[in-house]
MILOPA-68133 format. One line per field, with one value per residue (C-alpha): x, y, z; residue in three letters; residue number from 0. Coordinates in steps of 0.05 Angstrom, whole numbers, plus 5000, padded with zeros to 4 digits. Last residue first. Layout:
X = c(X ...)
Y = c(Y ...)
Z = c(Z ...)
type = c(ALA ...)
seq = c(NUM ...)
***
This chain:
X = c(4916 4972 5008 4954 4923 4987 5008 4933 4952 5022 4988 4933 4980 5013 5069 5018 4971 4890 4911 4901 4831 4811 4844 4809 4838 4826 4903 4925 4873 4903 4977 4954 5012 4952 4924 4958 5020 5029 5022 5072 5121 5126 5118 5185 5223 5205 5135 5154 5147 5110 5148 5182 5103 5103 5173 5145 5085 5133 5184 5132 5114 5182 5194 5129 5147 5220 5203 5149 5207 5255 5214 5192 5267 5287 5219 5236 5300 5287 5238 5288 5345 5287 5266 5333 5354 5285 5320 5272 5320 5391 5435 5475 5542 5593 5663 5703 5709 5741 5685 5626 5578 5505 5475 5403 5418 5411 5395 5465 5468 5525 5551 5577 5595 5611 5667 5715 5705 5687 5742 5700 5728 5744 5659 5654 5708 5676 5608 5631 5662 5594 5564 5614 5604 5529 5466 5424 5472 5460 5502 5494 5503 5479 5513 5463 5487 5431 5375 5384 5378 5323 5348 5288 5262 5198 5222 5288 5356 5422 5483 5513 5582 5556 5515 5561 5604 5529 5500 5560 5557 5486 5505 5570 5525 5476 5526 5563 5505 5490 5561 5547 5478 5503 5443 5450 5439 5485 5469 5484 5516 5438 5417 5344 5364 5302 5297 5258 5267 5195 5184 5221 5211 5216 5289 5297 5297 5293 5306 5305 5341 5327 5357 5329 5344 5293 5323 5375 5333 5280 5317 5313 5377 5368 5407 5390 5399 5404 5396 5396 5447 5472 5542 5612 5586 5606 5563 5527 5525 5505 5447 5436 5429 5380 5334 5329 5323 5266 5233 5224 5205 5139 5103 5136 5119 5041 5040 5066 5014 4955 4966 4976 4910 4875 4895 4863 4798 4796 4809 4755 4706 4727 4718 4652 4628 4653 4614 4541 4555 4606 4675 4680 4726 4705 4746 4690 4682 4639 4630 4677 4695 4698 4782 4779 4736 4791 4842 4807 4791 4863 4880 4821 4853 4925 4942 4909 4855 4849 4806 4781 4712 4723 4665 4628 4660 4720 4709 4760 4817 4889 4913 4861 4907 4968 4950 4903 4969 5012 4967 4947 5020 5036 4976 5002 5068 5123 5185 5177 5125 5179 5138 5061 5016 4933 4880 4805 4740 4665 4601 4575 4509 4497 4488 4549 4607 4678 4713 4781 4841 4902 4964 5029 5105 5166 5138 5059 5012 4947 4911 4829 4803 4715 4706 4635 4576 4502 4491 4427 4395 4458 4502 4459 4520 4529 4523 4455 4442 4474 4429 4375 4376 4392 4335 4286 4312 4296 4221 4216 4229 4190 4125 4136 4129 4083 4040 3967 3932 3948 4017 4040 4002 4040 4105 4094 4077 4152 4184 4148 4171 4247 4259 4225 4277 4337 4369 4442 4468 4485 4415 4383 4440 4396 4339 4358 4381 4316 4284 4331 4316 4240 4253 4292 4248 4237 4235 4259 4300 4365 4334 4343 4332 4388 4423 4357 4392 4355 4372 4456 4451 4441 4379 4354 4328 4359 4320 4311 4358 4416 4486 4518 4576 4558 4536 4468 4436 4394 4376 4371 4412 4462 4461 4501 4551 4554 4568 4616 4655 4664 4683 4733 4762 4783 4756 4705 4701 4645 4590 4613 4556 4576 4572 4646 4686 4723 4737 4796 4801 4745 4693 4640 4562 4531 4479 4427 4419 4486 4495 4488 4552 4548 4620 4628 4683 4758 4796 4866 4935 4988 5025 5067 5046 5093 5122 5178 5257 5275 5244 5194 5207 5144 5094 5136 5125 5057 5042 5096 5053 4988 4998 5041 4981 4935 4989 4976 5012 5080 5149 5193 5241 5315 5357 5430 5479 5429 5456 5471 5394 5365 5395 5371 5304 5296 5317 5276 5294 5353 5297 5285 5365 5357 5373 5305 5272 5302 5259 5192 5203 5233 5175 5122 5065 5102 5109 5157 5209 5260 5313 5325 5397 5439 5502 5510 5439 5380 5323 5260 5228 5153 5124 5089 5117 5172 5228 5291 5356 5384 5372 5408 5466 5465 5459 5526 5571 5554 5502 5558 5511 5545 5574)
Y = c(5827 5830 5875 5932 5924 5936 5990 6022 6017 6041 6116 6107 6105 6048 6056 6029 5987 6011 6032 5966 5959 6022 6001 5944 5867 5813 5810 5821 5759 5717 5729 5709 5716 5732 5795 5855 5815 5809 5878 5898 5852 5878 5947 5933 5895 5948 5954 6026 5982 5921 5862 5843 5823 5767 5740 5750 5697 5651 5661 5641 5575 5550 5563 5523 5467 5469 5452 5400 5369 5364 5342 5289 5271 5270 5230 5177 5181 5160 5109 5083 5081 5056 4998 4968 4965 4931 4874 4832 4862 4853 4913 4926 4959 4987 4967 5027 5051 5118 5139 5085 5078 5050 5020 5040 5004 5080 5133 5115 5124 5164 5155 5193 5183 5248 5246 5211 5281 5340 5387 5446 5443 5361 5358 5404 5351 5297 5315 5334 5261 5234 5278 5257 5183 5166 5211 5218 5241 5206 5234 5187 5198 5263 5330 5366 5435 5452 5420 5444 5523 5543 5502 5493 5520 5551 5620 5597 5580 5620 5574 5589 5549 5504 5546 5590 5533 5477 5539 5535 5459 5467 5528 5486 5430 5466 5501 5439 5403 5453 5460 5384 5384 5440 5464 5497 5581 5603 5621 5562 5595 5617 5557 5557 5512 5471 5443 5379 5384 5390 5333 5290 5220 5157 5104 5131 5198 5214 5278 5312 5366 5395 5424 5477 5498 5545 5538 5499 5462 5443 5431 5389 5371 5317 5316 5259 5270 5206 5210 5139 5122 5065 5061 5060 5054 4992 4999 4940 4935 5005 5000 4934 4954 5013 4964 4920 4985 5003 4942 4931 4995 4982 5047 5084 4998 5014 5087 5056 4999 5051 5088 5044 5021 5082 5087 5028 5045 5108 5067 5015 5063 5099 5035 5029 5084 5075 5009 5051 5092 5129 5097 5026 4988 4917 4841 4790 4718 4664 4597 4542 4503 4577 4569 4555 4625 4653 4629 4657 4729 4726 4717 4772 4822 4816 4893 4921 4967 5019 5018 4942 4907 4835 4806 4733 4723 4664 4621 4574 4633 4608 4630 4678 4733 4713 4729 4790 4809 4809 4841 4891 4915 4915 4956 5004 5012 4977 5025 5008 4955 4898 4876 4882 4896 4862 4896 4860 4870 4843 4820 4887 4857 4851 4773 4779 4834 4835 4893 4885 4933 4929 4962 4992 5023 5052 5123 5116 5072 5054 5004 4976 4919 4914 4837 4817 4763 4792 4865 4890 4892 4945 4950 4933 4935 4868 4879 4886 4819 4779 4829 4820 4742 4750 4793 4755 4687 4725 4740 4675 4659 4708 4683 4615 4640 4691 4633 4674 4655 4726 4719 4656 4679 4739 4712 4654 4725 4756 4687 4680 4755 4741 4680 4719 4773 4738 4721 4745 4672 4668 4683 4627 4583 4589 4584 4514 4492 4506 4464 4404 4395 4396 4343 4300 4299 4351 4326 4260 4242 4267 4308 4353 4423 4455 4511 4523 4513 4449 4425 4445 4400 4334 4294 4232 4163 4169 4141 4203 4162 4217 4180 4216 4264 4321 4400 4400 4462 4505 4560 4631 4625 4592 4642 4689 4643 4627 4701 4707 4649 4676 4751 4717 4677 4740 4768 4735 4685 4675 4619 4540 4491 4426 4370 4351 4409 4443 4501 4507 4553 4515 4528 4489 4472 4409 4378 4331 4274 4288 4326 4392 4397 4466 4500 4576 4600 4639 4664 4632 4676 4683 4748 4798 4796 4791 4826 4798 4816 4764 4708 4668 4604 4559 4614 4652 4581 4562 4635 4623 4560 4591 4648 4618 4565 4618 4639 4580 4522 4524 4536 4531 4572 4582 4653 4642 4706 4757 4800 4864 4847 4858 4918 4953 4921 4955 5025 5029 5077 5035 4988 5015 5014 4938 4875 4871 4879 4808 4768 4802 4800 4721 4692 4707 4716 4726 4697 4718 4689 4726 4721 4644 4621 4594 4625 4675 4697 4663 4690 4636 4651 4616 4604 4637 4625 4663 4625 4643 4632 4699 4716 4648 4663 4734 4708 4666 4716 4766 4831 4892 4953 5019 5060)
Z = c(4640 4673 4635 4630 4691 4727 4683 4705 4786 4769 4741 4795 4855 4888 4940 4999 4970 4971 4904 4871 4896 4858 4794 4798 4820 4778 4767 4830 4862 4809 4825 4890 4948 4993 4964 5008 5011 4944 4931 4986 4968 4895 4913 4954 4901 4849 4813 4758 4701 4706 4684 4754 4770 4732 4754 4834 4811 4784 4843 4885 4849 4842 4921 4932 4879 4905 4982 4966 4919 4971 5030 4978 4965 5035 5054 4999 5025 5098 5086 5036 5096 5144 5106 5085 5164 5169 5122 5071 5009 5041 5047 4999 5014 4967 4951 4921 5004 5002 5052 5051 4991 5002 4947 4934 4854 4818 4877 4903 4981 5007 5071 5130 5203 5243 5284 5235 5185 5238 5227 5201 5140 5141 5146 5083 5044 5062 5039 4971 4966 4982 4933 4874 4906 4901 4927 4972 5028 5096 5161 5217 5292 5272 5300 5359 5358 5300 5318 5389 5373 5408 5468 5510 5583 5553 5551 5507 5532 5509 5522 5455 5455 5394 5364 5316 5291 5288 5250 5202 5200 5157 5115 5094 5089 5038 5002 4986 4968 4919 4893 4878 4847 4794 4748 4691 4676 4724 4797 4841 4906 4929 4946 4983 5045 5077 5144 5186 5251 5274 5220 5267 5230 5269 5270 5335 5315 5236 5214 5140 5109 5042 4992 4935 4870 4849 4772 4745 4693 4741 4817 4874 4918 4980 5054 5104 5176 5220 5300 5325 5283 5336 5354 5330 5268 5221 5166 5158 5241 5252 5197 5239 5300 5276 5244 5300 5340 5293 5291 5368 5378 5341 5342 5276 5242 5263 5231 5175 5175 5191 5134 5088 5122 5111 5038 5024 5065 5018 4956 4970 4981 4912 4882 4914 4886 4822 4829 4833 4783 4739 4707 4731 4710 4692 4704 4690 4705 4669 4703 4672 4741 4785 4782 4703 4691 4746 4683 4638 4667 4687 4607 4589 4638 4627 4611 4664 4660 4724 4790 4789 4800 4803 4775 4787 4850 4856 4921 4916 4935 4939 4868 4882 4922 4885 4808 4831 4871 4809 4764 4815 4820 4747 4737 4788 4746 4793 4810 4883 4893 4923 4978 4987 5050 5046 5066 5080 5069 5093 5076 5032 5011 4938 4939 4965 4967 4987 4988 4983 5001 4967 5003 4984 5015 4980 4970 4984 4947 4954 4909 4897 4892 4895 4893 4863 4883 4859 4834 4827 4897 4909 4958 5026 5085 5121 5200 5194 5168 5235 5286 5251 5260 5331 5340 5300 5344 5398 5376 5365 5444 5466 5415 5443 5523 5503 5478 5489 5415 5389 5418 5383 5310 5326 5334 5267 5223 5244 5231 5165 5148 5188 5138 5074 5086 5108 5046 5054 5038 5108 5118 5068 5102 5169 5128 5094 5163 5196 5135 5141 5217 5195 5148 5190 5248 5302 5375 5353 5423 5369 5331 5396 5376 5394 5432 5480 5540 5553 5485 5498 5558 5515 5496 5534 5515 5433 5387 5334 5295 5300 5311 5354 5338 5375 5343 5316 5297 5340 5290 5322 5382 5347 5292 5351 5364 5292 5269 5328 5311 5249 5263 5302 5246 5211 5144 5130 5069 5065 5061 5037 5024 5024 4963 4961 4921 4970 5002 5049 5114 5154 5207 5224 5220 5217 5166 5190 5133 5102 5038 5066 5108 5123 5124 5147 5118 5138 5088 5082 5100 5044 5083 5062 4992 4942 4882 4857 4862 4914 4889 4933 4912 4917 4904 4850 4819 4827 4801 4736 4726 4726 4691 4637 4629 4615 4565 4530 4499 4560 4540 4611 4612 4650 4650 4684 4713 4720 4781 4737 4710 4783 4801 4719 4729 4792 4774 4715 4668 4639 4617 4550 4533 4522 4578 4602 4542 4511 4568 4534 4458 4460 4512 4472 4516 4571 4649 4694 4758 4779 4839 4830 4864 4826 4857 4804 4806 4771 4729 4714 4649 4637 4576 4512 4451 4407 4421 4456 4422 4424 4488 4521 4477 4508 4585 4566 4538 4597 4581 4585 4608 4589 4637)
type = c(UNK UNK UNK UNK UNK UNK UNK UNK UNK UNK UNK UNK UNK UNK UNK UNK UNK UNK UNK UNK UNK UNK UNK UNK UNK UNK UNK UNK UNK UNK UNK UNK UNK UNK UNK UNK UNK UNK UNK UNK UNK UNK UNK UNK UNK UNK UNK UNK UNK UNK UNK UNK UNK UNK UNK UNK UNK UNK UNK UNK UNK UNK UNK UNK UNK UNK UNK UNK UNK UNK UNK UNK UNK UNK UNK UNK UNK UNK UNK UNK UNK UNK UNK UNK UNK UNK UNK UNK UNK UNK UNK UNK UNK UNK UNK UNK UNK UNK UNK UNK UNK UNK UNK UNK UNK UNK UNK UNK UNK UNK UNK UNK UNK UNK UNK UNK UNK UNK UNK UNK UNK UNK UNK UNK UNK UNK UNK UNK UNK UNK UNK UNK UNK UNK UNK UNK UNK UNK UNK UNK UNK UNK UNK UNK UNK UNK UNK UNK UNK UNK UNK UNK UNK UNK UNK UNK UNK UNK UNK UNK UNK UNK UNK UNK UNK UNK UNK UNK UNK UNK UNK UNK UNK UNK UNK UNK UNK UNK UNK UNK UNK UNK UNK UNK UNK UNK UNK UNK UNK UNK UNK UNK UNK UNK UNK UNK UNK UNK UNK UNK UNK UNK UNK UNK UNK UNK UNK UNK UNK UNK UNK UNK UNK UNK UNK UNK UNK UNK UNK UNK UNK UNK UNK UNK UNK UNK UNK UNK UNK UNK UNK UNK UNK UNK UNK UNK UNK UNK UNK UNK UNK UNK UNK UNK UNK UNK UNK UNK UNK UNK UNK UNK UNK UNK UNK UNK UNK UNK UNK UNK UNK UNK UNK UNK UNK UNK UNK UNK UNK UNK UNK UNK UNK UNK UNK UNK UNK UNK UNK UNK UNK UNK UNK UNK UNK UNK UNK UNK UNK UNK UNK UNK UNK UNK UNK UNK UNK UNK UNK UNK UNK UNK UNK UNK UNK UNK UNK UNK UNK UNK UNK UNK UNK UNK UNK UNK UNK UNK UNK UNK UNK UNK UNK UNK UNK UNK UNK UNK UNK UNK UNK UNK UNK UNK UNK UNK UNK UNK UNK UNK UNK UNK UNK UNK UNK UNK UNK UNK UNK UNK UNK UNK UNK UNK UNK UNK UNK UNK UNK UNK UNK UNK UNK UNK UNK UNK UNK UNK UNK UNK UNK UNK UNK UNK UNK UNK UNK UNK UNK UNK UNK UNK UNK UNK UNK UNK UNK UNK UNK UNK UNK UNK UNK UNK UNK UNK UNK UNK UNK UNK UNK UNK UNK UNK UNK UNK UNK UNK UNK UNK UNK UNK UNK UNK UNK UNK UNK UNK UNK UNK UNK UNK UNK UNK UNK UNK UNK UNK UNK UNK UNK UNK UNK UNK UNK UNK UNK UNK UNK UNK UNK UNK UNK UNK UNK UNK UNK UNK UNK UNK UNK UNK UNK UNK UNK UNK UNK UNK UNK UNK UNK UNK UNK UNK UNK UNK UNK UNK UNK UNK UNK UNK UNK UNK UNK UNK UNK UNK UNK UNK UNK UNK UNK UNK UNK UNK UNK UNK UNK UNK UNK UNK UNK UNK UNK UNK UNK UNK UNK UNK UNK UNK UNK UNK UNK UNK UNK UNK UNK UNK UNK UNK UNK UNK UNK UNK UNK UNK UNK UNK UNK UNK UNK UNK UNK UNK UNK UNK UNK UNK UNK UNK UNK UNK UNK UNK UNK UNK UNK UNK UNK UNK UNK UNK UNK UNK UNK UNK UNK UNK UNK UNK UNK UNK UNK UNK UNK UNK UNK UNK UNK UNK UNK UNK UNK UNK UNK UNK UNK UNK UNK UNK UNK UNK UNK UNK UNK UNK UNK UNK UNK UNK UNK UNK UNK UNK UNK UNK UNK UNK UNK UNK UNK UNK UNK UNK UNK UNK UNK UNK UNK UNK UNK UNK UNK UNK UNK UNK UNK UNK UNK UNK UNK UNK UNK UNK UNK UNK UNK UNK UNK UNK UNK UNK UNK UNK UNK)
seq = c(626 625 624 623 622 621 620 619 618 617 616 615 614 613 612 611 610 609 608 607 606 605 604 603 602 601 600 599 598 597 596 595 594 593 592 591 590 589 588 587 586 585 584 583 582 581 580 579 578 577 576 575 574 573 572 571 570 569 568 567 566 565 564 563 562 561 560 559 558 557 556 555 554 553 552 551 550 549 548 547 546 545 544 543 542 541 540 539 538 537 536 535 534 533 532 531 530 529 528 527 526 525 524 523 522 521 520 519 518 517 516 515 514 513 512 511 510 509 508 507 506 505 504 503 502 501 500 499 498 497 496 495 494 493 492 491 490 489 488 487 486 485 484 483 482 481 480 479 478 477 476 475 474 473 472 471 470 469 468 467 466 465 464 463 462 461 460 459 458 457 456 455 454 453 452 451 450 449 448 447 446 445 444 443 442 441 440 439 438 437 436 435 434 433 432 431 430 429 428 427 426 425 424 423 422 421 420 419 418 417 416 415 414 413 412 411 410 409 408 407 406 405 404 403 402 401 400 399 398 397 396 395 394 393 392 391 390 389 388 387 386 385 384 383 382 381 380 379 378 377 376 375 374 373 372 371 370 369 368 367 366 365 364 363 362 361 360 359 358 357 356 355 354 353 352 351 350 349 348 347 346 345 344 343 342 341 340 339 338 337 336 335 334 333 332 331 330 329 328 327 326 325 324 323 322 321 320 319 318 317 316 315 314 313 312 311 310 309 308 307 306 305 304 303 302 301 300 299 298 297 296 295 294 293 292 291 290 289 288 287 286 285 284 283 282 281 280 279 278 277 276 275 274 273 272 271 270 269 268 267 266 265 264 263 262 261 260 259 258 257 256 255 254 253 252 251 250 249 248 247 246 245 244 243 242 241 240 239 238 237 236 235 234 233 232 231 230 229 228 227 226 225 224 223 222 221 220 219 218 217 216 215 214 213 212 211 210 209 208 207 206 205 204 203 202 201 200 199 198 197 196 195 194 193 192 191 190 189 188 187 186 185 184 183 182 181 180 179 178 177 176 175 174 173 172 171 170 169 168 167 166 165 164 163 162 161 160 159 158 157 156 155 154 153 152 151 150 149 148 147 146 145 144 143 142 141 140 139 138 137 136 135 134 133 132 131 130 129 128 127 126 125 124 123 122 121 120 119 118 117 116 115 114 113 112 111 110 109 108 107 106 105 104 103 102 101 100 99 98 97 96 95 94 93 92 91 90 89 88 87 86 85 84 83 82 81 80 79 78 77 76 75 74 73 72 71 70 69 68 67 66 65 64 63 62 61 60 59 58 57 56 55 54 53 52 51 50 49 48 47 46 45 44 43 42 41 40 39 38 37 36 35 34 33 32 31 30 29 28 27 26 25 24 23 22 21 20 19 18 17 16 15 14 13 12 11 10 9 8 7 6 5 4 3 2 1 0)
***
């Protein structure tokens, strides 16, 4: 059915102006669900509501909910950027991208500008005459940094006044934690000096502090102060022990962010690398919402946008996997961010930074990793989840065994459907089953006679197992993951295959006893039996998470399956061409090499007749075609 844009929305399209801006998407209550930026803000608002954005499943949801489009014309598209960040930001719209979290990097704060600069912690940065180090990546790694410098330089941590006056100094001086300015035991110069080195390593420039401390230690022990020369030997140690912990990149390159992407069905993470004064300080991952039919560039526009919006301490380069499309205008506005120092967006092809992009890549796809392996141990998520699939769909109790059923075919060939498992809201791969259909023989594909034949096979096996009391060596059912029916039933698909799923479970008198629903691969609507109204579960729901968890592993199941039974029927297709190779010389041949059409074809003469059934007359046809 053709999209009908309403009266309103096109009167709003047809006056827009061709300057850059902001446009802010609202729903029918008001509410914002969009918020962009464009260059010319006519061309880009206009190509949501063409034919060119019917192949995007998430601009074709979010437009049918358009019911009011506000803008805000702006003289730069810099500005754009910044306003349309501020804004996301503030209103969190539904349909952006977003990161899961907007934490603030940790620093280390030295408060140069007074007389005998402190140390502390802080998440902001700001512009009044300290010296900021960082950021790390968790607050912990900072106290331990300091806890550790401590030892090293014995800064100042009370709130006296320091006049070198003072009758007595504090515990931390007999404990070796500072150096007492305080009762003038160094003076404001020599204070100043420690503190210079002890940013000097922050900074990652230790070497000339550990060589002077390294000469001072044997001066010490050459004139007999093993006392002294213990005690800078220590502060050696601790001062190793801080600079070994940040991985040497490269003396060449100075302050850069390595970003790279990972990206798996539904789910994504960025992983930074953060590097200074070409020392690998420390990294971070960050989760993102709303990824699913994003281009990657889209996706590391959008978090580039976010991530530094609250960053003060902008690197010189960011270092990125793939171009994207607003590269010189986020160069300019993180130009802006660093008060008019030049920054650079580059990637990589070869080198030293490819490298570390593919560093970055790895750790990213560890931590995508990690998170979903982190959500399949939280209980708590899945049975909220699980109570509130039952809850949106009215179940008569939780779906805590749901099968989902997906078709793959090429032009109406290797059609295959799969069967996945989830338990508990977790995958069962040990459950997981494929049906090669065999009903679908003409030359075009039909996606409902295949999920037909795939159910029927399905609920045939629950028939014939359901009184078989046969147990297996080890004490199991062999045939459990057929007599167990699912608590939920979920076909990937809208109403024809929902309706085709009713009518197998009425055959074998299972429809009310088995709950069933269809999910539409268009808007991820869920459609109930004779039901016209569908249900949509809400965007930031767990319940939302596990049914697209749950089809995105249908549909790869699915296409895994069909690419492998594809593939084998290629190499069988090749070898129906020989004359004289039947079905059984045709098994036994690619047996003998592995299923390799390749090994068959480089095979001699000689090698070929080592196969049962083939003599030298077949072994030479072979040769001949498959050469």
């Amino acid at each position: 059915m053709t999209f009908q844009v309403p009266d309103n929305v096109k009167a709003i399209l047809d006056n827009l102006p061709l300057k850059p801006g902001v446009y802010i998407m609202k729903n029918e209550n008001g509410k914002i669900i969009y918020i962009g930026k464009a260059k010319k803000l006519r061309h880009r608002v206009r190509s949501y509501f063409t034919t060119n954005a019917d192949g995007n499943r998430k601009t074709l949801v979010m437009r049918a909910k358009v019911c009011d489009i506000e803008m805000i014309v702006v003289g730069t598209e810099v500005e754009a950027l910044i306003l349309e960040e501020r804004l996301i930001k503030k209103h969190k719209p539904k349909y952006n991208i977003m990161m899961k979290d907007d934490k603030r990097y940790p620093y280390i704060r030295v408060s140069w500008k007074d007389d005998f600069p402190k140390v502390e912690t802080t998440r902001r940065v700001e512009n009044d005459g300290a010296r900021y180090f960082g950021p790390y990546a968790a607050m912990w790694a900072v106290q331990n940094t300091l806890r550790v410098l401590r030892k090293a330089f014995p800064y100042l941590t009370c709130d006296r006044v320091i006049d070198g006056n003072d009758e007595r100094a504090c515990l931390f001086y007999d404990i070796k934690l500072c150096n007492a300015p305080c009762i003038g035991a160094v003076n404001k110069e020599q204070y100043r000096a420690m503190m210079q080195e002890l940013m000097d390593v922050l900074g990652g420039k230790s070497e000339k502090v550990i060589q002077r401390l390294d000469t001072a230690m044997m001066a010490a022990s050459d004139n007999l102060h093993f006392e002294e020369a213990a005690a800078i030997r220590d502060q050696i140690q601790a001062i190793q022990f801080i600079t070994t912990r940040h991985k040497a990149v490269s003396p060449k390159m100075t302050d850069h962010d390595v970003i790279a992407l990972a990206r798996e069905d539904s789910d994504a993470a960025v992983q930074i690398l953060f590097i200074r004064n070409g020392k690998l300080i420390g990294s971070d991952s960050r989760m993102l919402d709303n990824t699913k039919d994003e281009s990657d560039e889209t996706v590391l526009e959008q978090f580039i946008t976010q991530f530094y919006s609250e960053m003060s301490d902008i690197p010189k380069e960011l270092i990125l996997p793939d171009n994207i499309e607003q590269a010189r205008i986020i160069e300019k506005w993180l130009q802006d961010k660093r008060h008019g120092s030049k920054v650079s967006i580059t990637v990589p092809q070869r080198g030293n930074k490819h490298n570390l992009i593919n560093m970055a890549k790895e750790n990213a796809v560890q931590s995508l990793k990690l998170m979903r392996a982190q959500y399949e141990a939280d209980t708590v998520k899945q049975e909220r989840a699980l109570s509130d699939l039952q809850a949106a769909l009215k179940l008569p109790k939780p779906p805590n065994r749901i099968e989902c059923y997906d078709i793959s075919t090429t032009q109406g060939t290797a059609i295959t459907a799969s069967r996945v498992m989830f338990v508990q809201g977790v995958a069962k791969k040990s459950e997981y089953r494929r049906f090669n259909i065999r009903s679908v023989t003409h030359g075009g594909s039909d996606d409902f006679q295949s999920m037909r034949e795939a159910l029927t096979r399905r609920f045939t096996r629950w028939q014939n197992t359901k009184d078989n009391q046969d147990i297996a060596p080890d004490g199991k059912d062999k045939d459990l993951t057929w007599k167990l029916l699912p608590d939920l039933l979920l076909i990937d698909g809208g109403k024809g295959q929902l309706n085709v799923a009713i009518e197998v479970l009425k055959e074998f008198d299972l429809y009310g006893k088995v709950p069933v629903v269809g999910l539409a691969k268009q808007f991820e609507e869920l459609f109930l039996p004779y039901n016209p109204i569908s249900v949509v579960l809400p965007r930031d729901s767990e319940a939302l998470y596990l049914v697209q968890r749950v089809r995105d592993e249908a549909h790869r199941f699915a296409v895994t399956s069909h690419r492998k039974r594809r593939a084998k029927m290629g190499m069988t297709s090749r070898l129906e061409t020989v004359p004289g190779i039947g079905p059984k010389k045709r098994r036994a041949l690619l047996k003998h090499f592995g299923n390799s059409i390749d090994a068959i074809r480089q095979a001699s003469i000689d090698d070929l007749m080592q196969v049962a059934g083939i003599n030298e007359n077949l072994a030479q046809a072979i040769v001949n075609h498959l050469d």
